[in-house]
VOGU-3710 file (C-alpha; in Angstrom, 3 decimals, decimal comma):
1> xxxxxxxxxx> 40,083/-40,910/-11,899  40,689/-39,122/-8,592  39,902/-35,676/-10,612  36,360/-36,886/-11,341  35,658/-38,257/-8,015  36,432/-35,076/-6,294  34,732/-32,667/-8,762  31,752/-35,163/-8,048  32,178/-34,860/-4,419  32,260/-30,926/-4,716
11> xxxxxxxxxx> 29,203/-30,710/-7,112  27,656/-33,394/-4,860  28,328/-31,459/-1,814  26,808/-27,794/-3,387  23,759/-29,462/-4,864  23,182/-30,561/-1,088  23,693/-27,212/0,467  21,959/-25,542/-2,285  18,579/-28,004/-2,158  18,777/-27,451/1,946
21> xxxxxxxxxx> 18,840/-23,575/1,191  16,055/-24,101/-0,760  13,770/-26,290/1,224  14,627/-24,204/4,464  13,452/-20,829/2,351  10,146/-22,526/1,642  9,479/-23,846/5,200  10,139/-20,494/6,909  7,792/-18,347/4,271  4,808/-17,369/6,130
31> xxxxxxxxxx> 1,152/-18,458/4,171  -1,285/-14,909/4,098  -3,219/-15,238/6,482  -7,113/-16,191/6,323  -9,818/-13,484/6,934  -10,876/-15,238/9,889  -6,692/-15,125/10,995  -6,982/-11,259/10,237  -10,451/-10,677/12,052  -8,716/-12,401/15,025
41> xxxxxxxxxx> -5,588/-10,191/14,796  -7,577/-6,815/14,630  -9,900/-7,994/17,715  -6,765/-8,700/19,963  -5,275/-5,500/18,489  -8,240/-3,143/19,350  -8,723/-5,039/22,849  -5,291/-4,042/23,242  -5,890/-0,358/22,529  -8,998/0,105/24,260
51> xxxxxxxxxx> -6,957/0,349/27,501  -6,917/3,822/28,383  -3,720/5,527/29,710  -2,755/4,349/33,588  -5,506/1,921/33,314  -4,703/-1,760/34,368  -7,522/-4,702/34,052  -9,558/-4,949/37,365  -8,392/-1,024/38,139  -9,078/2,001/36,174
61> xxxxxxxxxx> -9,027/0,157/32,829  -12,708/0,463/30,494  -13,230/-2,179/27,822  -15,704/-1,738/25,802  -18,259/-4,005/24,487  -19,621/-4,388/21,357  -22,440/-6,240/19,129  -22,654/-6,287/15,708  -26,413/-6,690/13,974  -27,740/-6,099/10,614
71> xxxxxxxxxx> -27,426/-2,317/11,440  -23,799/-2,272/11,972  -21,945/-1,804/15,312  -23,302/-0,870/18,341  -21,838/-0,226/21,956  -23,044/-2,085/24,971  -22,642/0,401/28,174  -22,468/-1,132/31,433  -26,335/-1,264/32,534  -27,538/-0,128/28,918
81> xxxxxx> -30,341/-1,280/26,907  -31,850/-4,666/27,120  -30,049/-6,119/24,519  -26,572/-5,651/26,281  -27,463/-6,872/30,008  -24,311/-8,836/31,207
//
């Protein structure tokens, strides 16, 4: 009887580890990420390349604006057209 017990207690005890393998490889899998997740990403991305070399926000730093329309992208420079007063 004690031979059964402990090949229960063994089997038991790798079915346990195994299943926590398991449900800690599902949990730490990343979802894909939504097109409004990527947009995000590639804004904070470009903002972060704009920044030209020895530039530092509030010094020598340029960030550029832009708007999109029905035309595509356009580039708002500091005292530009009407449509880009800020």
């Amino acid at each position: 009887m004690k031979q059964i017990t402990k090949a229960l207690v063994a089997i038991s005890g790798a079915l346990l580890i195994t299943g926590g393998a398991v449900v800690n490889f599902l949990q730490a899998r990343k979802p894909p990420l939504t097109p409004q997740e990527e947009l995000t990403l590639a804004n904070i991305e470009a903002l972060a390349s704009i920044i030209e070399e020895g530039g530092n926000i509030g010094g020598d730093a340029k960030w550029w604006v832009w708007y999109i329309d029905n035309d595509g992208s356009h580039r708002c420079d500091p005292n530009g057209s009407a449509e880009c007063t800020f």
